[in-house]
C-alpha positions in Angstrom: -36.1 -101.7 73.9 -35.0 -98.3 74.7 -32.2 -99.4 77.1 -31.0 -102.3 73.9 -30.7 -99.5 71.5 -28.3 -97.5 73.7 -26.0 -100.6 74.1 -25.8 -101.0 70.1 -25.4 -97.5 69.9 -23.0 -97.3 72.8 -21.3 -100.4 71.4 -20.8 -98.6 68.3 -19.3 -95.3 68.9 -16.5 -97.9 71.0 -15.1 -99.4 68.1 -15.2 -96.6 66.4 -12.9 -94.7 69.0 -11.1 -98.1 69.1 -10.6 -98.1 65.1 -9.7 -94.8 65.3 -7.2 -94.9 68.1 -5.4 -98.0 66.6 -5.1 -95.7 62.8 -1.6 -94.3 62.9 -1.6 -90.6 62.1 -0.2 -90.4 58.3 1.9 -87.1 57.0 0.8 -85.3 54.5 3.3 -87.1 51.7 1.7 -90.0 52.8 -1.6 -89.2 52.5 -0.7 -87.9 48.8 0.2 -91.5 48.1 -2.6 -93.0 49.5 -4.8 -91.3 47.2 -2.6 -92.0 44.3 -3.0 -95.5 45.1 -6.3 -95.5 45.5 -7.6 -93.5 42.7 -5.3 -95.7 40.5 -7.5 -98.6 41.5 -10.5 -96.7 40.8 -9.2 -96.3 37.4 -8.0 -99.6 36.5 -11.5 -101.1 37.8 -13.2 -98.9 35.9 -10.8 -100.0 32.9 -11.6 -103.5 33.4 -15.5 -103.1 33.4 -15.0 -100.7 30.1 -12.8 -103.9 28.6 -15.6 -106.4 29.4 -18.6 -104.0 27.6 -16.2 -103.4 24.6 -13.6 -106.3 24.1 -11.8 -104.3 21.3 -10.4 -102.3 24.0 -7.5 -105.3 24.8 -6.6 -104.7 21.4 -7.1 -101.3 19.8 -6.4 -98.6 22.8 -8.9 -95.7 23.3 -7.5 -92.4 21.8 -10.8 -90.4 22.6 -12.5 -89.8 25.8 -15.5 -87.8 25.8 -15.9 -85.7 29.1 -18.9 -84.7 30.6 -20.0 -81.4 31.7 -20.6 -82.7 35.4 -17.2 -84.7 35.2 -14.7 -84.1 38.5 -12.3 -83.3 35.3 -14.4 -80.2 34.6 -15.0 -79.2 37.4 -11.5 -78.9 39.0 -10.7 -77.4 35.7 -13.1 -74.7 36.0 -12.6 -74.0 39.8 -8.6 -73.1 39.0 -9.5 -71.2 36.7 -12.0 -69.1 38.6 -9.1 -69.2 41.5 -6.7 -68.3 38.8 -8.8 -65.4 37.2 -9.4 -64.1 40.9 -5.8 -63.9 41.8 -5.6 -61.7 38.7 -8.1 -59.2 40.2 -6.6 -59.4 43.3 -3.2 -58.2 40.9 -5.0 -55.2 39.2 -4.6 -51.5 40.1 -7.7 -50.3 41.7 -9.0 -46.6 41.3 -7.2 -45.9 44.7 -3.5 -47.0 43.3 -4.1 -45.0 40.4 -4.5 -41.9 42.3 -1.4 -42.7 44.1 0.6 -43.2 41.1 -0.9 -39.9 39.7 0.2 -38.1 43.0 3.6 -39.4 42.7 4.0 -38.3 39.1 2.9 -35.0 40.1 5.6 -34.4 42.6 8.2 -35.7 40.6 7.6 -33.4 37.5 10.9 -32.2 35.7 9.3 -29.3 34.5 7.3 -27.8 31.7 7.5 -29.5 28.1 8.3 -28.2 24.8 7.4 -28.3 21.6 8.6 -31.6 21.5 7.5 -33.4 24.7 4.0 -31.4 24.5 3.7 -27.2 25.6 2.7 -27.0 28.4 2.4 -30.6 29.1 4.2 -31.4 32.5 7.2 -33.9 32.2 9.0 -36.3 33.8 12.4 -37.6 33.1 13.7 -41.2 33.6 15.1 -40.7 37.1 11.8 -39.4 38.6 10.2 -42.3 36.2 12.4 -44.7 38.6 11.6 -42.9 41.8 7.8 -43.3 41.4 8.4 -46.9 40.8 9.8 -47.6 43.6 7.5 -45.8 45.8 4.5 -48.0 43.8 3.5 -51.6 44.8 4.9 -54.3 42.5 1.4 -54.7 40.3 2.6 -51.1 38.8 6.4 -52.5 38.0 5.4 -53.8 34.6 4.1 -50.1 33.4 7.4 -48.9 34.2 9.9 -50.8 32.6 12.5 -49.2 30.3 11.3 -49.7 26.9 7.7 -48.4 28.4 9.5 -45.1 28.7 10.9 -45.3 25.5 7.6 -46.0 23.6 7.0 -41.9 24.0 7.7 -39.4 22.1 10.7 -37.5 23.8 11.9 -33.8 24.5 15.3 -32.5 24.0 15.8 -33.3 27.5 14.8 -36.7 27.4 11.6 -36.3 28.5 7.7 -37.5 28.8 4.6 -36.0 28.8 2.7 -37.2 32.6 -0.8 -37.3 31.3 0.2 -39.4 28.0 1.8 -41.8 30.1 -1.1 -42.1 32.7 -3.9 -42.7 30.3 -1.8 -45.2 29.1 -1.6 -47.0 32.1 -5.4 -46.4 32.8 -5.9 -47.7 29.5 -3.7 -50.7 29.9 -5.2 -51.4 33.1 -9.0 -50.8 31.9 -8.2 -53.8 29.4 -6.7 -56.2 31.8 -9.9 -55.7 33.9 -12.2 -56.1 31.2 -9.7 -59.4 29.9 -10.8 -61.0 33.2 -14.5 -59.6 33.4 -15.1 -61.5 30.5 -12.9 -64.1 30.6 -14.6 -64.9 33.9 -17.7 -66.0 31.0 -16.1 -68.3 29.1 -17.0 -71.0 30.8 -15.0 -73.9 28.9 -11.4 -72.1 28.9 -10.5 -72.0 25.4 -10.4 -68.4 25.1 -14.2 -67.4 23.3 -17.4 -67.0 24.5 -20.3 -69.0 22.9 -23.9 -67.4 22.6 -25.0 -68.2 25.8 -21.8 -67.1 27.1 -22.8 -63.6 25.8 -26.3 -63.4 26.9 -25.4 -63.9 30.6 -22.6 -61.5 30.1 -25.2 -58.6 28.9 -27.7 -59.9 31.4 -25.3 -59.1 34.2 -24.1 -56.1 32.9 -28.3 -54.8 32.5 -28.1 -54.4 36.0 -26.4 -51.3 35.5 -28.0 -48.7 37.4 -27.6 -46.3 34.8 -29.2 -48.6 32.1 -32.0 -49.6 35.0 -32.8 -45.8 35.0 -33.3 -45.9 30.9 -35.6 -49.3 31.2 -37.7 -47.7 34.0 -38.4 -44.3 32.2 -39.0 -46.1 28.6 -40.9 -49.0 30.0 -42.2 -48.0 33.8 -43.4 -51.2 35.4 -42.5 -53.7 32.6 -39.0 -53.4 32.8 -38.3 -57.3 33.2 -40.5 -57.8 30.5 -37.9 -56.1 27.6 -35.2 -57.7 29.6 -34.8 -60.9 27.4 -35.2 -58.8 23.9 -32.5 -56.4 24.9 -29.8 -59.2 25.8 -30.9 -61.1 22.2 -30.5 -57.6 20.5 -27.0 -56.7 22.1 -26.0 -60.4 21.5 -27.1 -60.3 17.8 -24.9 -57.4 16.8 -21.6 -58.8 18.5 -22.4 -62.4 16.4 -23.4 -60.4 13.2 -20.0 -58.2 12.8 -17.4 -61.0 15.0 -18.7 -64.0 13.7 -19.9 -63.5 10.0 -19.3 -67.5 9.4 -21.5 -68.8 11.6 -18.9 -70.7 13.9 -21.3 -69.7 17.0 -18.3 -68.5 18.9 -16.3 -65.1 19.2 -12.9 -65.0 20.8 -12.2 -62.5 23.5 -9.2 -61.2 21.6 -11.5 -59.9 19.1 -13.6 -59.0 21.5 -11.6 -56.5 23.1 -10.3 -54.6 19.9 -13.5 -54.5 18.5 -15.7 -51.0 18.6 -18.7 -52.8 19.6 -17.5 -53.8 23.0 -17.2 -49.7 23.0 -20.3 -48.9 22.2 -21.6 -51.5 24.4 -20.6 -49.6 27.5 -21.5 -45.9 25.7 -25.2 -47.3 25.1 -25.2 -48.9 28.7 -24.0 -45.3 30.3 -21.1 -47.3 31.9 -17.8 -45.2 30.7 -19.2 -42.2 32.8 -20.4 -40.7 29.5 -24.3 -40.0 29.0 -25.4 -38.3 25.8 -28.1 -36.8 24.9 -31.6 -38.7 23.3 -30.8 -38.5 19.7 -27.2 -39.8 20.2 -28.6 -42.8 22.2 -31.2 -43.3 19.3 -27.7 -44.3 17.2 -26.3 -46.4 19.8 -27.7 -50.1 18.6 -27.0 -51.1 22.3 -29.2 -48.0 24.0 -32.8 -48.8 25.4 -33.6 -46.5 23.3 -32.5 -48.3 20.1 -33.7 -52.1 21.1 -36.7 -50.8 21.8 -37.2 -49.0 18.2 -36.1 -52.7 16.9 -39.1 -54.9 19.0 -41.0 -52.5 17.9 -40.6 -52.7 14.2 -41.0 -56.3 14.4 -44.6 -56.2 16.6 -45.7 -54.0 14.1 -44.8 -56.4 11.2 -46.3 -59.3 12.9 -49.7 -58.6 11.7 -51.3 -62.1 12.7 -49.4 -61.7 16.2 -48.1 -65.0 16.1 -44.7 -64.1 17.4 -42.8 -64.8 13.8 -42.7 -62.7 10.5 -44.0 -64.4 7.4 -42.2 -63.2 3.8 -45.5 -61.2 3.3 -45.1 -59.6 6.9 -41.3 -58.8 5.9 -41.9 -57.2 2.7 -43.2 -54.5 4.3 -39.9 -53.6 6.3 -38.7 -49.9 5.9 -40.2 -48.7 2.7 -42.5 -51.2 2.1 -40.9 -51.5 -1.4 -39.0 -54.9 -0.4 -39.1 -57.3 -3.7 -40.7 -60.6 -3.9 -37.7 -62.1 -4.7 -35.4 -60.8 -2.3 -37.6 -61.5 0.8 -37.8 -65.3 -0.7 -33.9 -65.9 -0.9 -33.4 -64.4 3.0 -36.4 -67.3 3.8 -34.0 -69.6 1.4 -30.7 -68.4 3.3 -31.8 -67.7 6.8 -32.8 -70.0 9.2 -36.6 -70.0 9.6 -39.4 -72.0 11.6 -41.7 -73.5 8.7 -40.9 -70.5 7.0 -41.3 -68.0 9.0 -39.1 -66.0 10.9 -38.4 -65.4 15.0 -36.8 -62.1 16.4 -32.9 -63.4 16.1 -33.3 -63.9 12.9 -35.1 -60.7 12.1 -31.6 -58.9 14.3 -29.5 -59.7 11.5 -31.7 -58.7 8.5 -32.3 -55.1 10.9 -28.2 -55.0 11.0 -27.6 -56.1 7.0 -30.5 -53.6 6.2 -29.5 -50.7 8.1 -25.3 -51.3 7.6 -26.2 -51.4 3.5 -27.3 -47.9 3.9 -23.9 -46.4 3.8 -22.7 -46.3 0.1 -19.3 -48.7 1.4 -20.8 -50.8 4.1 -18.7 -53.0 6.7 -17.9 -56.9 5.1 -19.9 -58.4 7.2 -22.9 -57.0 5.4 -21.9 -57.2 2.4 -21.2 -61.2 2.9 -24.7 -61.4 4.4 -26.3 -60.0 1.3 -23.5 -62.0 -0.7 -25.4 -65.4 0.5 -28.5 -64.0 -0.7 -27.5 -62.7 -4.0 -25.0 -66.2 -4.7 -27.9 -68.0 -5.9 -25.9 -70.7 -7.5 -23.0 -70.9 -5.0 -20.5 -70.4 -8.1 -18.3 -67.9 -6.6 -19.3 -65.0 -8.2 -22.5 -63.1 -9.8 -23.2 -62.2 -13.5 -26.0 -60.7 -16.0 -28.5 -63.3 -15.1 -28.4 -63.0 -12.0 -28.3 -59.3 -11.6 -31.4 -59.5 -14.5 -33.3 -61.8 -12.2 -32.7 -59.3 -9.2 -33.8 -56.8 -11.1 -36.2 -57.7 -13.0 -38.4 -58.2 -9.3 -37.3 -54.1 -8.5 -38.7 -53.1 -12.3 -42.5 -55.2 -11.7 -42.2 -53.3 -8.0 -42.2 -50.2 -9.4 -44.7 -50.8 -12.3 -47.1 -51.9 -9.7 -47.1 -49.3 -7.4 -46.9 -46.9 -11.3 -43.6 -45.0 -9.8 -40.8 -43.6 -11.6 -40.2 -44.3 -15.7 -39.8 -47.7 -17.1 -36.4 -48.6 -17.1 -33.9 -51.0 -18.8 -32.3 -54.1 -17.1 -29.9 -54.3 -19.9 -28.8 -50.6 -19.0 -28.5 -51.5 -14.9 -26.5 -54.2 -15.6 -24.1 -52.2 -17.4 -24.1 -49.6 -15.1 -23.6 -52.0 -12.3 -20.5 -53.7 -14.0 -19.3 -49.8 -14.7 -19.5 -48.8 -10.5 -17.8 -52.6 -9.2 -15.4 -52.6 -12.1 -14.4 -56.4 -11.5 -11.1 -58.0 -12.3 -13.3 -60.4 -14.7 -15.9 -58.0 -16.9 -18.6 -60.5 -17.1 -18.9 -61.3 -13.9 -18.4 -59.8 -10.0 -17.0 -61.9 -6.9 -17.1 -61.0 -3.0 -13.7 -59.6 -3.3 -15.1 -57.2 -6.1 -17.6 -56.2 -3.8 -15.4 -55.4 -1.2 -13.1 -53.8 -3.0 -15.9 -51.5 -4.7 -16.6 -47.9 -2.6 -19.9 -48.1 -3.6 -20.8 -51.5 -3.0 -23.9 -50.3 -0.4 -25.3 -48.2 -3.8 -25.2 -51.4 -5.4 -27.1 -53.8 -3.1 -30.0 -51.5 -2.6 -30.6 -51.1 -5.7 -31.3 -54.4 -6.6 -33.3 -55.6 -3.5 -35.5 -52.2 -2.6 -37.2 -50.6 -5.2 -36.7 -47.1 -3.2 -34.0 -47.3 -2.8 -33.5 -47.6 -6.6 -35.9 -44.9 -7.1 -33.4 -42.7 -5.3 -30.7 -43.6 -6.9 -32.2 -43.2 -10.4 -33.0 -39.4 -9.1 -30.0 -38.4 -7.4 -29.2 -35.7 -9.9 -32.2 -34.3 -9.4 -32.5 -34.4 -5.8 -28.6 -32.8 -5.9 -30.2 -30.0 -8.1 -33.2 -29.4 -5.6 -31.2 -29.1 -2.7 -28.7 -27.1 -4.5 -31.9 -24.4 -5.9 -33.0 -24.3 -1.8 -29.6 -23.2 -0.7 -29.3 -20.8 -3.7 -32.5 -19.3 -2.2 -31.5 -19.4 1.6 
């Protein structure tokens, strides 16, 4: 049997070497053709079978063809561009080449600027800009083209300040790099990253040693734990202000312009900046902050069923929340059979705490616009602004604080601060437009806040007795 198999296998490997032998070696044009030829048949089979299942087909032509993720389409699409985006990197100025280009700078100084060019400020003129160019590889040529030089402010000699020009080229080059770090994310090619995009962005960049050092002092041993809740709270914040419409998507244009992305890297400890504790505390993206947030929503979720319930979310901040206001964010926001889960809860923490500021950003103000919209007209009027605050009125006689109070005369005085185009009635733009638009909103959701609005002359006057006695 043994000696049997060895013939068939022996007989095997012979014909192979024989079929082999008798293929004529094909150039590589050839080749190229061959597959042409052949993955034309593929596609005209497959045509044929698609015309059979759906005879319409030999009539109407197909104008839509949905790809799948695990298509040979998709993925040759997104292995050039990964080829594409590392070719870039290869292209950028590392830390090394800047030094160089620093160096050269530094020997080819004209001399000392004046008022003009910057006292004091060393300067270089447009010869010894030339020079250093062509002493620098040709990844630095497109920093040093004539109208670069001319973008500066100029001595009377015609010359440029060195260190304005090299954090402008640091800066330009800081922006390509991050262009490609996060362009490396967007997994589809169409120039914005979706949610998930963003979470394993932040999830990379939590590696951070710097930011390892603040989970591991914080939260000794549980560290992974948090891991999950500080990627959904850095996500949250880049959706709330970038993508106020919902569209699940941000583009990396915005991105990059945008403060946040700033902050990001403050609060992470990755632009070689560390502050101190109560500056991190500010930072939404610190350990610090995230942590402050989870912890706020634990200690709302008194039945520790992992989601907040309106009763549970009245008692945010002051406690003082109305009825009605917690009911339209349940209305508004999406919830789990009424009830609401920690991404949620981000959003309200960012509306909440951006609404402190008497002229908040427009993003907050559109998310509390949703809220206070209640009949999707367009625009808010008496009623509605009666039915708001009526709610902050029966807060405050309940818990017996501060005089009884007129709606008719918070009305008026609401129409008096917006001042809208219309008088009877106040659009988004209004609110926008108004400087005191934060002022506005708390006073008709919290009743606190209210209250301290009510006694702001008052509280002026007592601080202005204690510094008369200091």
């Amino acid at each position: 049997v043994c000696v049997s198999a060895c013939q068939m296998e022996l007989g095997f490997c012979q014909r192979l070497l024989h079929h082999a032998a008798s293929c004529k070696t094909k150039s590589p044009e050839e080749a190229d053709a061959d597959v042409e030829e052949h993955f034309r048949a593929i596609e005209e089979k497959e045509f044929e079978e698609e015309k059979q299942r759906c005879p319409s087909l030999r009539q109407i032509p197909k104008f839509f063809t949905r790809t799948s993720e695990g298509s040979l389409q998709q993925r040759c699409r997104r292995e050039a561009r990964q080829r594409l985006l590392a070719r870039r990197t290869e292209e950028l100025a590392v830390e090394e080449d800047l030094h160089k280009m620093h160096s050269l700078l530094r020997s080819s100084v004209w001399g000392k600027g004046s008022e003009q060019g910057g006292e004091g400020d060393e300067v270089i003129d447009y010869e010894g800009f030339c020079r250093v160019r062509d002493q620098l590889p040709e990844k630095f040529w497109q920093y040093f083209l004539p109208q670069t030089f001319m973008k500066f402010n100029r001595d009377q000699n015609g010359c440029i300040a060195i260190a304005t020009f090299f954090r402008y080229v640091v800066r330009k080059v800081n922006n390509k790099q991050t262009r490609i770090q996060l362009s490396y994310y967007d997994t589809e090619g169409f120039g914005y990253l979706r949610e998930n995009n963003m979470e394993n962005l932040i999830f990379d960049l939590v590696q951070s040693p710097h930011l390892e050092d603040q989970f591991e002092k914080l939260l000794p041993g549980a560290k992974e734990n948090f891991y999950p809740f500080y990627v959904f709270t850095a996500v949250r914040k880049f959706f709330f202000f970038l993508d106020p419409f919902g569209t699940k998507k941000i583009r990396i244009r915005d991105l990059l312009v945008s403060p946040h992305l700033k902050e990001l890297y403050v609060g992470m400890g990755m632009d070689g900046l560390v502050g101190d504790a109560e500056a991190s505390k500010d930072n939404w993206f610190s350990v610090q902050s995230a942590l402050r947030v989870y912890m706020q929503y634990l200690e709302l979720d008194q039945d520790r069923n992992g989601l907040l319930s309106p009763d549970e979310l009245q008692q945010y901040g002051s406690g003082m929340l109305t009825r009605v206001f917690v009911q339209r964010v349940f209305e508004e926001c999406q919830t789990y059979s009424n009830e609401m889960d920690y991404k949620t809860f981000l959003g309200f923490v960012l509306a909440m705490e951006s609404v402190r500021s008497p002229s908040p950003p427009k993003q907050a103000i559109h998310y509390f616009w949703k809220l206070f919209d209640i009949h999707h007209a367009g625009y808010i009027d008496s009623s509605v602004i009666n039915y708001f605050f009526r709610a902050v009125a029966k807060e405050l006689e309940d818990r017996d604080a501060g005089d009884k109070v007129s709606p008719e005369d918070v009305n008026d005085e609401i129409f008096d601060i917006v001042q809208p185009v219309q008088p009877t009635r106040i659009t988004l733009e209004d609110l926008n437009s108004c400087n005191m638009a934060g002022t506005v909103l708390s006073m008709l959701i919290d009743a606190h806040a209210f209250l301290r609005y009510d006694n702001r002359e008052k509280t002026m006057q007592d601080d202005d007795d204690e510094d008369g006695d200091f």
